[in-house]
C-alpha positions in Angstrom: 0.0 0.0 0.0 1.2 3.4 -0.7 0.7 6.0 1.6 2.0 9.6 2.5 4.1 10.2 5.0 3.1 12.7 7.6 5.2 15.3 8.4 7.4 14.8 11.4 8.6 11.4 9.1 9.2 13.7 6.2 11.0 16.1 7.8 13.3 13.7 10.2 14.1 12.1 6.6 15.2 15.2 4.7 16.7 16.5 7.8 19.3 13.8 7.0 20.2 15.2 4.0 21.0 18.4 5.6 21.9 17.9 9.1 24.2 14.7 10.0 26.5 16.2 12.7 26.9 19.3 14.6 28.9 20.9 12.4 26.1 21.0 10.1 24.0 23.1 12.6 26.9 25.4 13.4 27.5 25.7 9.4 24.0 26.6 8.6 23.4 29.3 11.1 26.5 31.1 10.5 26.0 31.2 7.3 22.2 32.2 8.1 23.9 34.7 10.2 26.4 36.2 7.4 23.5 36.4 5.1 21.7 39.1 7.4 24.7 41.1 7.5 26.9 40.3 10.9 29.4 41.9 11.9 30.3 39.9 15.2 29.3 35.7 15.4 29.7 34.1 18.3 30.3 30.5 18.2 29.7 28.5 21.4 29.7 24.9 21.9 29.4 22.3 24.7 30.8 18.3 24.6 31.1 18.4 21.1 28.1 20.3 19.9 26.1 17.0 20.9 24.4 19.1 24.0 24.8 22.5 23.3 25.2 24.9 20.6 24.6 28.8 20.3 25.2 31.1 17.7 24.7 34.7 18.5 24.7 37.5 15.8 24.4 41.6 15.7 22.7 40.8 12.0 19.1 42.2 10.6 17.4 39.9 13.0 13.7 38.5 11.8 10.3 40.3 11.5 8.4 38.8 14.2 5.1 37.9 12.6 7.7 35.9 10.2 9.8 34.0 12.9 7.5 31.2 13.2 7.4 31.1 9.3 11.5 31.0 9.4 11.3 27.1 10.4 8.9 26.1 7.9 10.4 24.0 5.1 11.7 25.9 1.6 10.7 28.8 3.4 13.8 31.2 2.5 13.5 35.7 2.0 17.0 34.4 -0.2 15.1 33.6 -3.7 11.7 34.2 -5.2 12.0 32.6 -8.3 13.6 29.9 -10.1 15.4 32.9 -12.4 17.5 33.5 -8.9 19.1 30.1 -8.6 21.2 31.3 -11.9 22.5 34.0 -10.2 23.3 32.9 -6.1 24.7 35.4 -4.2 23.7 34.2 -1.1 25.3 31.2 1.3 21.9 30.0 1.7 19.0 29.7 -0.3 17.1 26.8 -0.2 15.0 27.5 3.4 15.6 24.3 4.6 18.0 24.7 7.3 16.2 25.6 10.7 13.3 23.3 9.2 16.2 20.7 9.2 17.9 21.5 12.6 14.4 21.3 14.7 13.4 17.9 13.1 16.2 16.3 15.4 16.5 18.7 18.1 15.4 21.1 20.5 15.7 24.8 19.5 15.7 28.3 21.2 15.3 31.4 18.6 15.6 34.5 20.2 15.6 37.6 17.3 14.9 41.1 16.8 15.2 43.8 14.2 16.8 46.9 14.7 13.2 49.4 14.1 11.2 47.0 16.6 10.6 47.8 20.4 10.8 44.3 21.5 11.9 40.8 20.2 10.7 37.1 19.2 11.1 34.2 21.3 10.4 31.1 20.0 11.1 27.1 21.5 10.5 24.4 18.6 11.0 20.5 19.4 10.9 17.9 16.6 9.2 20.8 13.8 6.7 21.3 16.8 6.4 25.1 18.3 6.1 24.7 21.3 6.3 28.7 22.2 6.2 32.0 20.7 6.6 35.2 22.9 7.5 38.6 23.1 10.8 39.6 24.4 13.4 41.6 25.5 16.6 41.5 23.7 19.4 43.0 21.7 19.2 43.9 18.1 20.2 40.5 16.0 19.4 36.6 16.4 20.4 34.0 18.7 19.5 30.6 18.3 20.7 27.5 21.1 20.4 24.1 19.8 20.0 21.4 22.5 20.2 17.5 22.4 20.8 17.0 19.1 19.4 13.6 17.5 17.0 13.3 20.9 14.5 12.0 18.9 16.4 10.0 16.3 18.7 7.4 18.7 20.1 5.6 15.8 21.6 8.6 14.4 23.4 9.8 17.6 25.4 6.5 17.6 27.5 7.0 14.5 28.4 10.5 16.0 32.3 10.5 16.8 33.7 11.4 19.9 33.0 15.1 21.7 36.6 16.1 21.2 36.6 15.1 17.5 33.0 16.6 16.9 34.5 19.8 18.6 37.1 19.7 16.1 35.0 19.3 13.1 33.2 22.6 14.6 36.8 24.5 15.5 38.1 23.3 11.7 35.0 25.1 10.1 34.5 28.0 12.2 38.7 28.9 11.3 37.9 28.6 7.6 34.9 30.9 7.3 36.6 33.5 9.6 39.1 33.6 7.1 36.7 33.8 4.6 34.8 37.2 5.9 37.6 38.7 7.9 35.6 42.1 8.1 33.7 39.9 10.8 34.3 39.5 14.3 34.5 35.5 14.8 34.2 34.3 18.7 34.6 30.4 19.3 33.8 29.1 22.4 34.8 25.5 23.4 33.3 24.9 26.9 34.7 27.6 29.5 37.7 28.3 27.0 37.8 30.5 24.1 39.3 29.4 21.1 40.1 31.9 19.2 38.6 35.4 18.4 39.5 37.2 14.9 40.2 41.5 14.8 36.8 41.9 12.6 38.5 44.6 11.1 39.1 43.6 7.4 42.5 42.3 7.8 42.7 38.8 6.4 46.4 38.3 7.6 45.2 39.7 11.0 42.4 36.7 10.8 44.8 34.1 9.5 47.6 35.4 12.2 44.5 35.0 15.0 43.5 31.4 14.3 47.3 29.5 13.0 49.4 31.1 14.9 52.3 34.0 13.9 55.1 31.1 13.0 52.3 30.5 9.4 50.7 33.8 9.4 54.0 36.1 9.2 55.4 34.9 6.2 52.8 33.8 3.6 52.8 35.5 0.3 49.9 37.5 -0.9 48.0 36.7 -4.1 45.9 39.2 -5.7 45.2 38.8 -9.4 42.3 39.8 -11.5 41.0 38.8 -15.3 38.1 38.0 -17.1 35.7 38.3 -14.5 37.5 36.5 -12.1 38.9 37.8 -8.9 41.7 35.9 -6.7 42.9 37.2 -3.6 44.6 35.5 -0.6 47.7 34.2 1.0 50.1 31.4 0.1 53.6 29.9 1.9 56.9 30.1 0.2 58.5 26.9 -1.7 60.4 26.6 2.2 57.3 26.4 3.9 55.2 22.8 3.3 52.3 20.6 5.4 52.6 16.8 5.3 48.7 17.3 4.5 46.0 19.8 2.9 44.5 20.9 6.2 46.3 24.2 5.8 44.7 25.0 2.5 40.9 26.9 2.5 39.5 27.3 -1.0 36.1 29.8 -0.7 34.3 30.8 -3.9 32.2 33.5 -3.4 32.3 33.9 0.0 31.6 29.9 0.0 34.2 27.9 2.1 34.2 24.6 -0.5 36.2 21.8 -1.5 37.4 22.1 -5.0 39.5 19.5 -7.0 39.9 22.0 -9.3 41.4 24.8 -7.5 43.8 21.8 -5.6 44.9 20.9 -9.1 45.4 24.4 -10.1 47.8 24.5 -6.6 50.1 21.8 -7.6 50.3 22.8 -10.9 51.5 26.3 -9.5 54.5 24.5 -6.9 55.0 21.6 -9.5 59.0 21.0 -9.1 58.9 23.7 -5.9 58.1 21.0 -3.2 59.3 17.9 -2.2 57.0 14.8 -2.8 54.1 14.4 -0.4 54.4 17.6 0.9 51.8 20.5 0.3 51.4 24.0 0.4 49.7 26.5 3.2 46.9 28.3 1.1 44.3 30.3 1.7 42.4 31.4 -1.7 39.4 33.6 -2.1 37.8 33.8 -5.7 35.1 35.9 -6.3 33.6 35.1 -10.2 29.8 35.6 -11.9 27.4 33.4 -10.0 26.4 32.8 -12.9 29.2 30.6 -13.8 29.0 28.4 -11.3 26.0 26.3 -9.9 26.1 25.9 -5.9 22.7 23.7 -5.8 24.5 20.4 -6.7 25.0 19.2 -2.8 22.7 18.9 0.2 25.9 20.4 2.3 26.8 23.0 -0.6 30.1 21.9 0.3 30.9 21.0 -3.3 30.2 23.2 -6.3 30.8 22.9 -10.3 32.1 25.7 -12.5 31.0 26.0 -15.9 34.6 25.5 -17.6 37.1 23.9 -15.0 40.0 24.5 -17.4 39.5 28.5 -17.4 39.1 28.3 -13.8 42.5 25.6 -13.2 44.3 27.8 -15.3 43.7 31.4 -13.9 44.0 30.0 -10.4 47.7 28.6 -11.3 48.8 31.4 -13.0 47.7 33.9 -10.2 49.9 31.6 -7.4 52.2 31.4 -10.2 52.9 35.0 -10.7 52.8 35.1 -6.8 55.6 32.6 -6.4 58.2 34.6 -8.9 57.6 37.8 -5.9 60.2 39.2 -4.3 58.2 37.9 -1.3 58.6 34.7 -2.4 62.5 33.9 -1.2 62.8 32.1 2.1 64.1 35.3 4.1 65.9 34.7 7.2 64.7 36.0 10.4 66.1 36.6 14.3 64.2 35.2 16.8 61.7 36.6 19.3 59.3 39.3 18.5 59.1 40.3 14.5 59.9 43.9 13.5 59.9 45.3 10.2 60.0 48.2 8.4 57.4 49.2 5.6 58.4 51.1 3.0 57.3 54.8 4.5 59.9 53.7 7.6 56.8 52.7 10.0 57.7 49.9 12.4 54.9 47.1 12.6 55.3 44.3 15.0 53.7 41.4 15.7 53.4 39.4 19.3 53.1 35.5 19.1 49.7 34.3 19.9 48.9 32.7 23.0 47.9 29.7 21.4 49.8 26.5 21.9 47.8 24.6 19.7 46.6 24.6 16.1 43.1 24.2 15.8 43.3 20.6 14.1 45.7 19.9 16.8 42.7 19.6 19.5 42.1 16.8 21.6 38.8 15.8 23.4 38.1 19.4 22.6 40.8 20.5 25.1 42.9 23.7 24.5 46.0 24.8 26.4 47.0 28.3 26.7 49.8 30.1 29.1 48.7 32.5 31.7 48.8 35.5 29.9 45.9 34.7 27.5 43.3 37.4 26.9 46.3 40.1 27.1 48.7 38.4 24.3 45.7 37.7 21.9 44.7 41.1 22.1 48.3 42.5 21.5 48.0 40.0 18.2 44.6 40.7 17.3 45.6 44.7 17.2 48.7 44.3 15.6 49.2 48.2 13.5 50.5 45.8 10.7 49.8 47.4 7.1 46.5 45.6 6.0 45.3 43.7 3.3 42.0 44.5 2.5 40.0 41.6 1.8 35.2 42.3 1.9 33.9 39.1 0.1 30.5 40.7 0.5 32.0 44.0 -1.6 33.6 42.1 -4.0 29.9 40.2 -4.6 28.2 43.4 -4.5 30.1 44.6 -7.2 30.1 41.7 -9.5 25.9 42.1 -9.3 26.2 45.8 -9.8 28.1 45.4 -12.8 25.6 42.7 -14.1 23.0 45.6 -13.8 25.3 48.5 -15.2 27.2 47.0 -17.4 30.3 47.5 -16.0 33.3 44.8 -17.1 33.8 43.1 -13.5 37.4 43.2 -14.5 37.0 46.9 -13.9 36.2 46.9 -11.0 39.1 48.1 -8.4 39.6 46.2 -4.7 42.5 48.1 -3.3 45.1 46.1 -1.9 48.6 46.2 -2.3 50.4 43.6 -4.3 53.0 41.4 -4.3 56.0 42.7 -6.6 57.7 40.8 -9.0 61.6 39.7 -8.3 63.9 41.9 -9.9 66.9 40.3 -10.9 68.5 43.3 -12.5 69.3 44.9 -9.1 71.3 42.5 -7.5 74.9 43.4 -7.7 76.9 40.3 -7.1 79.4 40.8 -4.4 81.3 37.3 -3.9 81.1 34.0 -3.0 80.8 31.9 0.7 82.4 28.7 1.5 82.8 28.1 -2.1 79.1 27.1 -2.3 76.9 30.1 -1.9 77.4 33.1 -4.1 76.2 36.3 -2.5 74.5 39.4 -4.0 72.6 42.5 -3.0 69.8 44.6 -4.0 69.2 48.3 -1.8 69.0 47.0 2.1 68.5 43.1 1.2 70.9 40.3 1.3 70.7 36.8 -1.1 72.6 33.7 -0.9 72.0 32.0 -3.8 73.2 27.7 -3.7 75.2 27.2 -6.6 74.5 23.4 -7.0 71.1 24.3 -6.7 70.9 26.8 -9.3 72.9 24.8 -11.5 70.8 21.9 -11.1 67.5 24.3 -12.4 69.4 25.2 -15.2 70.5 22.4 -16.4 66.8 20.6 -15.8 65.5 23.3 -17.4 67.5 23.2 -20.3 67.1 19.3 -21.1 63.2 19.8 -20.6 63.4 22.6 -23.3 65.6 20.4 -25.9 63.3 17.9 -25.0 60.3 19.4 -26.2 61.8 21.3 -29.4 61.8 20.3 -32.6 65.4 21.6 -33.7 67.6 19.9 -31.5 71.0 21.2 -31.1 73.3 18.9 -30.8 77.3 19.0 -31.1 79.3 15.9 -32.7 81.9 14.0 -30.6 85.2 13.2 -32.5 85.6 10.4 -30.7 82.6 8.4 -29.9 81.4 7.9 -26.3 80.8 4.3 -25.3 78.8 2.7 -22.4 78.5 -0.4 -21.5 75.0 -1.1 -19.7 73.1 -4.1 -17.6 71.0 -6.7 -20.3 67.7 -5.1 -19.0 68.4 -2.2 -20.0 69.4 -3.2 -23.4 66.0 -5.4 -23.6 63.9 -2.0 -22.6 65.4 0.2 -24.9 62.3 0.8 -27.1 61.2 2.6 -24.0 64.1 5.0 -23.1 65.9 5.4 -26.6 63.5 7.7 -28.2 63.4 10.0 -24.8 67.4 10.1 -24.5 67.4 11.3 -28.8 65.1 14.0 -27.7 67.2 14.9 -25.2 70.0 16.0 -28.3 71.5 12.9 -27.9 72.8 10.6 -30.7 72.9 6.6 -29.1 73.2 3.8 -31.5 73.8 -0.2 -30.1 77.3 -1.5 -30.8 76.6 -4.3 -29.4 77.4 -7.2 -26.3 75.5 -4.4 -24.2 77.2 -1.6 -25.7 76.3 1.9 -26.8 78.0 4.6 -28.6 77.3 8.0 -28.3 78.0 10.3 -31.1 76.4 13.6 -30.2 75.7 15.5 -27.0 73.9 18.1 -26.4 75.3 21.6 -27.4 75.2 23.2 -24.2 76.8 20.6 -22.3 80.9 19.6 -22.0 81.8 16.6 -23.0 82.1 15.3 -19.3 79.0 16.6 -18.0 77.4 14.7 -21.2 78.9 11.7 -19.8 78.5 11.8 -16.3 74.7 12.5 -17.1 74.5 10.1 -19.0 76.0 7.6 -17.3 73.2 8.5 -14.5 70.8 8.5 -16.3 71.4 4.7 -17.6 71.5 3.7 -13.4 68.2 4.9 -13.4 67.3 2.9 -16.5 67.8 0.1 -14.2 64.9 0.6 -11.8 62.6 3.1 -14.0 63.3 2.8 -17.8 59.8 4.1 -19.1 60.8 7.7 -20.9 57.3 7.6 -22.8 55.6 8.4 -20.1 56.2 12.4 -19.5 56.2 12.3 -15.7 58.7 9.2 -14.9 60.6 10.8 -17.5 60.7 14.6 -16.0 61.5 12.4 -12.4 64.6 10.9 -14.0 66.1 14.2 -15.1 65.6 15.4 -11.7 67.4 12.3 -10.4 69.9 12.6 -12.7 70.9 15.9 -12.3 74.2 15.0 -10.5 76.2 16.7 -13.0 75.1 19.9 -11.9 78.2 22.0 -9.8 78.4 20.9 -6.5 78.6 22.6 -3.0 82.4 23.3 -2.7 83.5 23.4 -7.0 85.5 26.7 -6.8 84.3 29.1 -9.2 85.5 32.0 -11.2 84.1 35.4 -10.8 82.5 34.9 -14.6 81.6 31.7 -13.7 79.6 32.5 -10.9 78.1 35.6 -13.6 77.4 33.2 -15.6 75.2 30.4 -13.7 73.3 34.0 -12.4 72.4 34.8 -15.7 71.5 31.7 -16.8 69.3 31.0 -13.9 67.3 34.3 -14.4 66.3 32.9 -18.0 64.4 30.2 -16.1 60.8 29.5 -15.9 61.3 28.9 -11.8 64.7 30.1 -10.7 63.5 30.2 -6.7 63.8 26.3 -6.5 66.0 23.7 -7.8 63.9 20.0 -9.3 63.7 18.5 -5.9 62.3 21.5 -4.6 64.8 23.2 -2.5 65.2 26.8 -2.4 67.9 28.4 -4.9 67.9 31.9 -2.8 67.6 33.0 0.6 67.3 36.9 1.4 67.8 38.9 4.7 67.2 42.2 5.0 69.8 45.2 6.1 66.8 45.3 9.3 67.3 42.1 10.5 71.4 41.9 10.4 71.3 45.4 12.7 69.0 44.0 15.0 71.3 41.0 15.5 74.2 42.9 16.3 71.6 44.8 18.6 71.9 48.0 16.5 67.8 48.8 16.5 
């Protein structure tokens, strides 16, 4: 028999969808809350979220002949016709969160708008109201979430533990303060406060309050815009890595998501800048037409699609790209203790460590450590004078619609912020060489060490990659033949590595009883650099001969590289000119194949303050 199902049934099932921890309910509401304009969220949470959650917000608040209407299913003041799902600008839209939230729990709403004398009060169990009152109360909404899943056992069970739950809620909360740094984030875990962000528009300020000065000091700002597209953000140097992607927050229109496409468009951008396995610290922002994207394809909205991925992979890589050849983007060596630096007008800004022992992935059991100081060093942090980067998701939305209305080109339109200035390699004056491995140059109040094998090795990658893929290959003729004798498997794989060692401008031909003969080289290289990469290169052979496929062969090269100058070769003044101005030709000087920085830079600052001169 078929039947309908009434509505407490329907709505525990779609509340499913929607609502399947409590991160969930703390994701909806602050989102809600964003929507109607917040400036300060609270966040507060008890064992997990399971018991106890509040959110508390200085936003529009809700008409209170409406507030009942607020938990109705699909009811939503976001949309009003099917015409506005091509053009989202909101977080939320579909009106199904508080519907979903009081199916499977028990809810306080407390709201009021700024031109009413009093406020709403309503309790709702299980999509029951149970109450609806006037009250006293402060411009804005709260909303307390109790015992969630009280009325659906079988779904508290496959809940993790509190302190996992409470890091869940802790992970989130730190990406969308990032996200909307003009607003004042407050976490609460229990008794202890988490973190709290400035509010004040400074993203590095936001990033600084939540992970800590040792990541948020000396990320590189990104700030690129074309084609409608908008990128803006932070990202860590080639000498700064994670074991993991938990330091990387991807938001698309104000949206905290997780995007395959912009973590392609990452690695792409540090491809042959970090060591395998490791990742970058990244936190992106793009702002692009709604209408070139569709947000409606998950319950969560957690995941979204773009029209073209390719246009969106590529302008993300070649904003960190551009990023990564900044001055900014040289590991620079620093003293210890407090960081002071001077901006370009001669203003000191420093910066006080956070009190924060712990990262916020780093909780356990919801437990958070801090020294005795705490309330007086966050606040030193939090009010840093440190010149700001600018950063209003909800301008840089308000603009893209405005210019869908006046016809402005979104490329037009203007978010100040200062960025990040592409390395000049023309200023730096070469002044000598250190321990016969590092040779030293300056540029105004800025000191480089630049590795010499490391350099060398990016040159001389870079060069076999480019013969590689030309078609005119230039090659020099030996007068006497090379010859190498190799192991039997490599002879019996050589229709997979003979055609890759040709295009590498060399001329190999079988002689014979495991024998090869070598008759050109390529023409940049001496005759025993040819060999002794060569010879290399055949040892890898051994283990990895494939050199059709284009990564295992680009990993070989990288291997093989051995040939480059090494730490201690003593070289001649031109010499040393030489491997410089080869290595500013290349695509990526900062980092040799395996990843390592080619330059380090200190600034004139940071020498006097070691010698306790400032």
């Amino acid at each position: 028999m078929i039947r309908v199902l009434d509505k407490k049934t329907a709505d525990k099932i779609a509340a499913g969808e929607v609502i399947d921890r409590p991160v969930s309910i703390v994701k909806e509401l602050v989102e809600n809350s964003l929507d109607a304009g917040a400036s300060s969220i609270t966040i507060e949470i008890r064992e997990g979220g399971c018991s106890y959650i509040r959110i508390t917000d200085d936003g529009c608040g809700i008409e209170g002949d409406e507030a009942e209407t607020a938990f109705l299913r699909h009811a939503t003041s976001k949309i009003t016709s099917e015409q506005d799902l091509e053009t989202i600008g909101t977080l939320g839209f579909r009106g199904e969160a508080l519907a979903s939230i009081c199916a499977v729990s028990r809810v306080e709403m407390i709201t009021k708008r700024a031109d009413a004398k009093a406020g709403k009060r309503l309790l709702v169990e299980g999509s029951s109201v149970l109450e609806n009152s006037v009250c006293g109360c402060p411009d804005g909404t709260t909303i307390t979430v109790k015992d969630l899943f009280f009325n659906v056992p079988a779904r508290y069970k496959f809940l993790n533990s509190e302190g996992a739950e409470a890091r869940r809620i802790i992970d989130f909360a730190s990406r969308i303060a990032l996200a909307y740094p003009d607003v004042r984030f407050s976490v609460i875990n229990g008794s202890k406060n988490v973190f709290t962000t400035p509010g004040r528009g400074d993203i590095r300020a936001a990033i600084i309050s939540v992970y800590g000065a040792d990541i948020g000091n000396d990320l590189i700002p990104v700030d690129k815009t074309a084609e409608g597209f908008t990128l803006k953000g932070f990202v860590s140097g080639p000498g700064t890595s994670m074991p993991s992607r938990n330091r990387q927050v991807f938001c698309v229109n104000g949206r905290i998501v997780a995007s395959g496409v912009m973590e392609r468009a990452l690695d792409r951008a540090y491809s042959e800048r970090l060591f395998t396995g490791r990742f970058p610290v990244a936190f992106l922002f793009l702002a692009m037409p709604p209408e070139k994207l569709d947000v409606n394809i998950h319950p969560t909205k957690r995941e979204i699609r773009f029209d073209d991925n390719g246009e969106v992979e590529d302008f993300v890589q070649m904003a960190v790209r551009d990023a990564l050849m900044s001055q900014e983007a040289i590991p620079q060596i620093r003293s210890t203790g407090r960081k002071r630096e001077k901006t370009e007008s001669g203003e000191q800004i420093t910066f006080s460590r956070p009190s924060l022992k712990t990262s916020p992935d780093s909780i356990k059991d919801g437990e958070l450590s801090y020294n005795g100081e705490e309330t007086s060093e966050r606040s030193k942090a939090s009010e840093t004078p440190r010149t700001e980067e600018k950063f209003d998701i909800n301008n840089i939305l308000s603009n893209l619609r405005e210019s869908r209305s006046s016809g402005t080109r979104v490329q037009d339109v203007v978010i100040p912020e200062e960025k990040p200035k592409p390395f000049d390699f023309d200023s730096l004056e070469l002044v000598g060489t250190l321990f016969n491995t590092y040779i030293a140059a300056q540029s105004g109040d800025v000191f480089y060490l630049i590795d010499q094998h490391a350099a060398h090795e990016r040159v001389f990658y870079e060069k076999l990659m480019s013969l590689y893929n030309s078609r005119d290959k230039m090659m020099q003729q030996m007068l006497i033949p090379l010859s190498f004798s190799v192991s039997a498997d490599v002879t019996a794989s050589e229709d997979m590595w003979i055609t890759g060692v040709t295009e590498m401008g060399y001329s190999v031909e079988y002689f014979g009883n495991n024998t090869y003969l070598v008759r050109e080289i390529p023409a940049f290289m001496e005759q025993p650099e040819a060999e002794s990469f060569l010879r290399d290169l055949f040892d890898e052979f051994a283990q990895k001969p494939d050199l059709t496929n284009r990564a295992v062969l680009e990993k070989i090269i990288r291997r093989s590289c051995k040939s480059a100058v090494k730490a201690g070769d003593v070289l001649s003044d031109e010499e040393s000119r030489e491997l410089f101005r080869q290595l500013k030709c290349c695509d990526n000087p900062f980092s040799c194949p395996h990843g390592r920085p080619t330059f380090i830079r200190m600034t004139r600052h940071e020498i006097e303050r070691m010698f306790k001169r400032v």
